[in-house]
N, C-alpha and C positions, 0 to 999 in steps of 0.2 A: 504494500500500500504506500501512497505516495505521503510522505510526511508536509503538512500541514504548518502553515507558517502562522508564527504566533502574531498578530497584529500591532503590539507593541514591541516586541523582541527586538534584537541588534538587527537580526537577515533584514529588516527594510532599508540598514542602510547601507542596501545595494543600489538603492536607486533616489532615494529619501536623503535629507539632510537636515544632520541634527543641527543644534543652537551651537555646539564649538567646530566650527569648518576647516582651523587652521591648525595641523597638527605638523611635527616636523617628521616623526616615523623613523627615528634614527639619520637623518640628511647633514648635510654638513653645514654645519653654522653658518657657513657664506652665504648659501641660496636662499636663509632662511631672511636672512640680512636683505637679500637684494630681495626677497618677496615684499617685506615692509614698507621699503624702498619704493617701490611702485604704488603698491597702497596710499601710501602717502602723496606722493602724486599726483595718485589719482582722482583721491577723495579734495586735495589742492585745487586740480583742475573744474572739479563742480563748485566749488564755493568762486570762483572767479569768473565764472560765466551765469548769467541770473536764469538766461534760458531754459536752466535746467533745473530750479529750483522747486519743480515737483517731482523729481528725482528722489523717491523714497529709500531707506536703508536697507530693504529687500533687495532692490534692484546695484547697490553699493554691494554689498555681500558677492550678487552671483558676477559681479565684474572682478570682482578681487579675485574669486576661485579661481576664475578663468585664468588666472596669469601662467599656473602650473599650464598647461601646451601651446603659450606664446601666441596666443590671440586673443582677442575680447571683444567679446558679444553685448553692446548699448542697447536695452530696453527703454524706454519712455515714454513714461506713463500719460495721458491727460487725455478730460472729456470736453475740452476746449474748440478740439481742430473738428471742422467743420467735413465733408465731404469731396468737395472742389477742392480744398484749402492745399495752397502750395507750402505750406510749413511744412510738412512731414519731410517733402523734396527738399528744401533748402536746410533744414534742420538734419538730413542726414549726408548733405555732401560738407556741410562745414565742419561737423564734427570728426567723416571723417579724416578731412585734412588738419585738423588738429591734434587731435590723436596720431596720424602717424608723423608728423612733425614733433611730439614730444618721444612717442613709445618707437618709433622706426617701425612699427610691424603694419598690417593690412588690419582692417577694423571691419569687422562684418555687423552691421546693422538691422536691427527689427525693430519695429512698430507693434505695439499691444494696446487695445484700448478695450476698456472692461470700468464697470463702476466695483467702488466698491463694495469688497463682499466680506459679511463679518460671520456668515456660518461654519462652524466648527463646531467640534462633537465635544472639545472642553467650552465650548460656551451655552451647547445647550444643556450638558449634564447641571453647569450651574448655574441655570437658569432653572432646570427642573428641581432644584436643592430648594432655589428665592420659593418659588411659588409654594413646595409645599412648608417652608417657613410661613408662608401667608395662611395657612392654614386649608389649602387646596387638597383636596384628595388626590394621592399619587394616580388612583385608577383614571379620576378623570385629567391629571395634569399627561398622561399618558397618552388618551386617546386625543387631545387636542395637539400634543407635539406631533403624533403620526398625520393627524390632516393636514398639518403645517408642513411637515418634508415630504408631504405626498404633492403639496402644490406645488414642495421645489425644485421638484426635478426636473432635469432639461438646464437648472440653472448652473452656468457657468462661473469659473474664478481662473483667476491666474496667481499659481503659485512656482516656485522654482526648485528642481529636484538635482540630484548631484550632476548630470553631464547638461540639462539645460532647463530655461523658462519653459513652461509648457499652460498652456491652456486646459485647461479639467472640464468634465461635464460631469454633473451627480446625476448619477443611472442607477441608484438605490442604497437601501438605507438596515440596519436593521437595530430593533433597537430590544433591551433587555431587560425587567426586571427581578430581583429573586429577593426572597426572604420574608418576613410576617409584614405585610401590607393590608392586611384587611382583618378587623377586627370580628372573626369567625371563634367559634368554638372549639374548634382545630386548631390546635398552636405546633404543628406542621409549617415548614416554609414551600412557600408556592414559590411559582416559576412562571412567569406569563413572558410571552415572547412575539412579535410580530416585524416581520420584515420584506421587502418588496424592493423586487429584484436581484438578480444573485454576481456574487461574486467571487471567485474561486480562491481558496487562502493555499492553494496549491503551488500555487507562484506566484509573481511581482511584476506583472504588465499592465498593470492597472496601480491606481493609490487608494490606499486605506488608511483613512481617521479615524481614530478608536479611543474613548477616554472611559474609566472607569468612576464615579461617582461611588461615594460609601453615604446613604440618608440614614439619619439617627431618627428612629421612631417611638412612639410610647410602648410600642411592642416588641422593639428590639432592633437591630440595625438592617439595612435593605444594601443591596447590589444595584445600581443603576448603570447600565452601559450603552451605548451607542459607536454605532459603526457605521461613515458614510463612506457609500462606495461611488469614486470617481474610475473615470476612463480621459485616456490621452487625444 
């Protein structure tokens, strides 16, 4: 049988990337030197041009990784430009003659335009924690999340994974709760579970979000989990 990848585990970052990107792996002080080097530079060269000052520290991060195989890939974010609008054109031939008049190398450039997206599976596990503090029943703070990510699907984000920015579409969801949730007679822990559309934990061609939530209840403590599954 095919072994089954843990959703939080290390194996996603084969394709995933965590919060520390800069590691030296045993390399020699030099390159590690002339990697900061560039960093610095780089993050130099956006505070000096305004053009670029919705250039967020997502898109800072995956310019720096880039340095490791001597090229660098410019995202730029904004819901500003227009259809016709010749900014895109003019904003990607000047940069990249500035770029390689500072870094000598070729500059390959992309356009991303996306609103922002604040879904995540750690922000609705604690968001489902707020409500049932407000005193919301988990059954029903349950069945009103699932109508909510049932409407979201199809929705789009752009997040940035180890070899490149990628565009995501959520193609399903699944989400989980376990333990004394309902004040029955039975002091048994239940298990309710509901999810729509599948995706295989067999392998990593796709992204998975996964947080686990712990709710402290009058009846003991609950498992809340949620799993959104994107595709590239």
């Amino acid at each position: 049988m095919a072994q089954k990848t843990n959703p939080i585990g290390l194996r996603l970052g084969t394709n995933q990337v965590w919060d520390l990107i800069v590691q030296k792996y045993g390399k020699k002080q030099k390159s590690y030197l002339n990697f900061l080097k560039k960093q610095f530079l780089f993050n130099h060269f956006f505070l000096q041009h305004t053009e670029f000052k919705n250039v967020g520290l997502l898109v800072q991060k995956y310019l720096i990784a880039k340095y490791t195989s001597n090229n660098i890939n410019f995202i730029y974010n904004t819901s500003l430009v227009l259809p016709n609008s010749t900014l895109p054109k003019e904003l990607i031939k000047k940069t990249q003659l500035v770029l390689k008049d500072t870094f000598g190398i070729e500059v390959n450039m992309k356009l991303f335009f996306s609103a922002k997206s604040t879904l995540t599976a750690n922000l609705l596990t604690a968001y489902v924690n707020y409500l049932f503090e407000q005193n919301f029943t988990l059954k029903k703070i349950i069945s009103n999340l699932i109508l909510f990510l049932k409407s979201q699907l199809g929705a789009r984000k752009i997040i940035y994974l180890k070899n490149a920015v990628q565009e995501l579409e959520l193609i399903g969801f699944k989400v989980k709760i376990s333990g004394r949730f309902e004040n029955t007679r039975n002091r048994m822990a239940k298990t309710y579970e509901q999810n729509i559309g599948f995706l295989s934990l067999t392998c990593l061609k796709n992204v998975v979000e996964f947080h686990n939530q712990v709710i402290y209840t009058k009846l003991g403590t609950c498992s809340f989990q949620v799993w959104l599954f994107y595709k590239s």
